[in-house]
C-alpha positions, 0 to 999 in steps of 0.5 A, spaced: 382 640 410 386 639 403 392 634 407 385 628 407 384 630 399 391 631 396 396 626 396 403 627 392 408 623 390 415 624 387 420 619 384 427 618 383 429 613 379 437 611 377 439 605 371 446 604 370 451 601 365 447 594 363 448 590 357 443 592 351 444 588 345 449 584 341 453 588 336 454 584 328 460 582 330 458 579 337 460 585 342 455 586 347 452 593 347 451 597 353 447 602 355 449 608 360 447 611 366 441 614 366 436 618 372 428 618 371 424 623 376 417 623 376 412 626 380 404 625 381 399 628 384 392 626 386 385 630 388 380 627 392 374 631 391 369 627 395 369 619 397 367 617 390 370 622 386 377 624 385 382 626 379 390 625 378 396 627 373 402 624 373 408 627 369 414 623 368 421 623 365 422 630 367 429 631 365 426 631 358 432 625 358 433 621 351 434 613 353 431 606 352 430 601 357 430 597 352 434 595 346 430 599 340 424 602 345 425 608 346 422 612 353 418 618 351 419 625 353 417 629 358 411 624 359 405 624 362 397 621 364 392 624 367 384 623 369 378 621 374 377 615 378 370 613 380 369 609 386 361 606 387 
């Protein structure tokens, strides 16, 4: 019965060394290797009405995917989805 209404997903994602930005002085600047794991899963109560919670980064790593934007820690969403 509860394989119909749960369904889980995991994810492992790798980044490895990659150009970033330019330096003052020109060197380009480098970001190092890095490991993402994220895991979600989602309840469907009924045809029309099911809940979720996706947790990310669970490594609670500090990196940037991009220059000067650095990815939350330990982050997460949650909610409903309704379907009529």
């Amino acid at each position: 019965l509860y394989e119909d209404q749960l369904s889980v997903s995991a994810n492992l994602t790798t980044y490895g060394s990659r150009p970033m930005a330019l330096s003052d002085t020109g060197e380009i600047l480098r970001d190092g290797l890095f490991v993402d794991i994220s895991f979600g899963a989602d309840y469907r109560i009924n045809e029309n009405f099911s809940v979720f919670l996706n947790l990310y980064n669970l490594l609670n790593s500090n990196y940037q995917r991009w220059h000067n934007y650095p990815e939350r820690q330990l982050d997460f969403r949650g909610g409903i989805t309704l379907s009529l």
